[in-house]
N, C-alpha and C positions, 0 to 999 in steps of 0.2 A: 667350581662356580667362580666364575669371575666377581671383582671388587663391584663393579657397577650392577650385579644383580644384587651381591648379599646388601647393596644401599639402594635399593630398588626401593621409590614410593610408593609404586601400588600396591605392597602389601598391607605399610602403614595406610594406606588410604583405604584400602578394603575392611583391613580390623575396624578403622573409625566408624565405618559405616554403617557395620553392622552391630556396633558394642554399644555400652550404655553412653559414652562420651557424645553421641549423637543427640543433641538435645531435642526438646521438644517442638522447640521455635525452628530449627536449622533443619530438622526432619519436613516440617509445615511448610520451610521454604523452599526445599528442597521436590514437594511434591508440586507444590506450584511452578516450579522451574518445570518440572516434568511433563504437564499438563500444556503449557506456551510451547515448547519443545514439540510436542503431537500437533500443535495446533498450526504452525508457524509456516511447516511442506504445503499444507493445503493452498494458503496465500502465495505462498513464492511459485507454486507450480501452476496453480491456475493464474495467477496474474500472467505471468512470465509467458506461459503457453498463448494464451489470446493476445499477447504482443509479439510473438513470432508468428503465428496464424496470420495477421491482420499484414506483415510487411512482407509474409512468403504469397499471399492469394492476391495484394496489388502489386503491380508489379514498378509501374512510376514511384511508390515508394522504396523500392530495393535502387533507383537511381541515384537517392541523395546519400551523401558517404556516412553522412554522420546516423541515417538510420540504419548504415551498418554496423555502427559501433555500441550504438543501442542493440540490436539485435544478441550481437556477441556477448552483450552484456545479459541479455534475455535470457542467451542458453546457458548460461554459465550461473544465473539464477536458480534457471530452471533445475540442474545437473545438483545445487546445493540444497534445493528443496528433496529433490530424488534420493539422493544417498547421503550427501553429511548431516543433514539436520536429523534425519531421522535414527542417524547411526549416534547422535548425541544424547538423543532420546534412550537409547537401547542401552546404552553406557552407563547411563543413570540410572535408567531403572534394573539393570543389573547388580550395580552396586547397593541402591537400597533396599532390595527385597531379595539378599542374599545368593543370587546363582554369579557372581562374579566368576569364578573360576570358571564356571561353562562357554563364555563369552571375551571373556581380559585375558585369558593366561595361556589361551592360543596364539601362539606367536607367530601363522602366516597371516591368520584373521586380523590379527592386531597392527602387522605390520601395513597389511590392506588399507585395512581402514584409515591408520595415520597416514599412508599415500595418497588416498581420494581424499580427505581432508586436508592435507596441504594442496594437493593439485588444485581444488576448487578455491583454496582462500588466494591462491597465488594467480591464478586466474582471475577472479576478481578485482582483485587489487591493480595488475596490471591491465584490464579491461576498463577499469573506471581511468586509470592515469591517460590510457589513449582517448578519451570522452572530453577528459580536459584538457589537452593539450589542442585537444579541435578545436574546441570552444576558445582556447589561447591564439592558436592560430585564427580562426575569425574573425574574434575581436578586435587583434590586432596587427591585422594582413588582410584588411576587407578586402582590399581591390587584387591583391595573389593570392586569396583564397582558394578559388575555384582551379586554378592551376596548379594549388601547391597541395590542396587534398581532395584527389580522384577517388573515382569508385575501384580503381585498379591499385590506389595505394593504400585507401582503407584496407583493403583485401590482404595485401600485403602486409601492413601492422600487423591485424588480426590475426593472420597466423604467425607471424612471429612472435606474437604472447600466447598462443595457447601451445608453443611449443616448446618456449623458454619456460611455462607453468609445468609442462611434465618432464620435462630435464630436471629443474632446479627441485622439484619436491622429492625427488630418489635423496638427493643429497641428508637431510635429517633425518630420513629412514636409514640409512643406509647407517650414517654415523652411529645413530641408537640403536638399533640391533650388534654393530660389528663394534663396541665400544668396549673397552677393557678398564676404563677410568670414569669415576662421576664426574670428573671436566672435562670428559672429554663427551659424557650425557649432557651435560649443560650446555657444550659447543652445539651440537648439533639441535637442541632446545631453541639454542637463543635464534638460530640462520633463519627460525621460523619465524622471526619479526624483522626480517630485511623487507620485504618487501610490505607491509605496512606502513614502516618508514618510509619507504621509498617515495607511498603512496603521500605520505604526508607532508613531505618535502616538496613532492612535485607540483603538488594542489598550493602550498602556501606558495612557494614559487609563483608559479602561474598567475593568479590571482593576486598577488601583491602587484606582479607587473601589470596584468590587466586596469587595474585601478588607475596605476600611473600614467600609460600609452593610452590608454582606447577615448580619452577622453581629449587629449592634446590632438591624436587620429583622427576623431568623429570631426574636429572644430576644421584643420586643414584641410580636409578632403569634402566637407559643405563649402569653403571656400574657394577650393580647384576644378572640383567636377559638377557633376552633375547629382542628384538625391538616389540615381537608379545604383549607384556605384555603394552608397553607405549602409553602415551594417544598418540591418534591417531591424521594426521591432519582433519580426520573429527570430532571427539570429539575437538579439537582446534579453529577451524570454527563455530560448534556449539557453541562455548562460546562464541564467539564475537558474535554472532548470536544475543544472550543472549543479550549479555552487546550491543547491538544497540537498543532494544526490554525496554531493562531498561532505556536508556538513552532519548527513547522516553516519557517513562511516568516520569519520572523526568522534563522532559520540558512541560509536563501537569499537573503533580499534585504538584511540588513544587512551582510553581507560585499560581495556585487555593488555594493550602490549605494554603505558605502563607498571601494571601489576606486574606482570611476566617475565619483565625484566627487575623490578625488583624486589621480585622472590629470588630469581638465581643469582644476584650481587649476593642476597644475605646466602645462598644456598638451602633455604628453606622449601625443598623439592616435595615433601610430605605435606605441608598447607597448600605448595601451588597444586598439588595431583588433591586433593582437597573444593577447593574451589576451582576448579577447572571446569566443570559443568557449567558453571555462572558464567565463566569467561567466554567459553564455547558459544553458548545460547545468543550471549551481548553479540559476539566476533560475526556472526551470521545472520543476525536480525536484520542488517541492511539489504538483505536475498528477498526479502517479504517485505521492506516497505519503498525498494525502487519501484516493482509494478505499480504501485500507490501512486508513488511521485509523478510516474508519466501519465496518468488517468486524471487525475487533477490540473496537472500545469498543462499539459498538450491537447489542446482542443481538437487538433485533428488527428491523434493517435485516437482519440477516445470515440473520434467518430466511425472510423474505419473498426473498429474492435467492435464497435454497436451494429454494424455492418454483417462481422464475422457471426456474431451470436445470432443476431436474425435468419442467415444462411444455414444456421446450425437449426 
C-alpha cells in the first residue's frame, strides 16, 4: 500500500460519519443538505430541458449565437442535474447511513464519478466564461459584433470547451488514482480549482472593462452614427442577464474554492473530505438557478418555453 492510501481521508471521513463524533446538529445538517441534493436535478433538468426544447423546435432562435451559448449552457446544466447532483446525493447518503464501502471504496466507480464531476464543473465554468466574453464583445464592439461572433464561430467556441472539459478532467483523476505521495494527492486536488479561477478572473476582467468602455462607446457612436448601430436595450439586459448568471456562481465557487484551497495550504484532507458534501451541493447550485435566471429576466425565452409546454 502506497503512502497516499495508508493517509487516505476517506477512511477518517467514513469513521466520522458513522461514530459518535457526529453530532447531533452536523447529522441535522447533514440530512438537510441531503434532502436539497434530491431536490435540486429536478429544477436543473426541467428548467434546462424546456430551454433546449424551446431553441431546438424554433428555429430563428438557433440564428442568434448567443442563444447558442445559452444552449451549451442548458446541456451542460442539464448533464449536472442527470449525473453529478445526484451522485452527490448518493455520496452522502452513503456515508451517513453506513453502506460507504458499497459505493466509496470501488475504485473504477469512484474514479467515474470523480471524472463526470469534474467533466461537468469544468464545462460549466468554461460555458459561462464564453457567455461573457460575448456579452464583452457586444458591449464593447457594438458595431463588429455581428462579424466578429457568428453562428459558425459560436459553434466553434462551444466545441472547443466541451472538448478542453473532457481532456482537462482525466488530468486529477488520473493524478489521484496513479499518486504515490499526499502532494502529490493534493496536486491533482488543487488543478480542480483552475478553472473556477479562471472563471473568476475572466468575468472580473470583462466587466471591469465593460464598465469602463461601453459607456465612453455608447456616447461616440450616438454621436457618429445612426441609434440602429448601438447596443440595443436588449443587448443591455442581456448583460445584466449575464452579470446576475456570474454573480451566482461567484456565491458558489468563490466560497467552495476558497475553502478548498485552504484546507490543502493547511493539509487538512480529513475536514475537507468532511465537509465536502456542503462544498459540493454550494459548487452546483448554480446548474438549478440559471434556468431561473433566464425565465425571469428574458421575456422572450419565457415566451417560446410557454409555447413549448402548450405543444406538450
Amino acid at each position: 500500500m502506497n503512502s497516499a492510501n495508508a493517509d487516505c481521508p476517506f477512511n477518517i471521513t467514513d469513521e466520522f460519519y458513522t461514530s459518535s463524533q457526529l453530532s447531533k446538529g452536523f447529522y441535522l445538517l447533514s440530512i438537510l443538505n441531503l434532502v436539497i441534493d434530491s431536490c435540486l436535478p429536478v429544477i436543473s433538468v426541467g428548467g434546462s430541458t424546456l430551454l433546449i426544447l424551446a431553441i431546438f423546435k424554433f428555429p430563428h432562435l438557433r440564428e442568434v449565437p448567443s442563444n447558442l451559448l445559452l444552449t451549451s449552457q442548458a446541456v451542460c446544466d442539464l448533464l449536472i442535474g442527470l449525473f453529478a447532483q445526484p451522485l452527490i446525493a448518493v455520496r452522502l447518503a452513503s456515508r451517513l447511513f453506513g453502506f460507504a464501502d458499497c459505493l466509496l471504496q470501488q475504485n473504477f466507480l469512484n474514479a467515474l464519478g470523480m471524472y463526470v464531476t469534474h467533466f461537468l464543473l469544468y464545462s460549466s465554468c468554461l460555458n459561462l466564461c464564453l457567455i461573457t466574453v460575448d456579452r464583452y464583445v457586444c458591449i464593447t464592439h457594438p458595431l463588429g459584433y455581428q462579424s466578429l461572433v457568428t453562428v459558425k464561430t459560436a459553434l466553434k467556441a462551444i466545441i472547443a470547451c466541451w472538448s478542453l472539459s473532457v481532456a482537462f478532467a482525466a488530468v486529477p483523476v488520473f493524478l489521484t488514482h496513479k499518486a504515490d505521495t499526499l502532494s502529490l494527492v493534493i496536486t491533482s486536488r488543487a488543478v480542480a480549482c483552475i478553472p473556477p479561477l479562471l472563471l473568476v478572473f475572466t468575468t472580473f476582467f470583462c466587466y471591469f472593462k465593460m464598465t469602463r468602455i461601453a459607456r465612453r462607446h455608447w456616447m461616440l457612436i450616438r454621436a457618429l452614427v445612426s441609434d440602429t448601430n448601438n447596443p440595443t436595450k436588449q443587448d443591455v439586459k442581456s448583460t445584466r442577464t449575464t452579470l446576475i448568471m456570474v454573480g451566482v456562481v461567484f456565491l458558489c465557487y468563490v466560497p467552495t474554492t476558497s475553502a478548498v484551497l485552504g484546507l490543502y495550504i493547511t493539509k487538512n484532507l480529513a475536514l475537507l473530505e468532511v465537509v465536502l458534501p456542503f462544498l459540493s451541493t454550494l459548487t452546483f447550485l448554480n446548474s438549478s438557478i440559471n434556468p431561473l435566471v433566464y425565465y425571469v429576466r428574458c421575456r422572450r425565452i419565457r415566451r417560446y418555453v410557454w409555447k413549448v409546454i402548450k405543444r406538450k
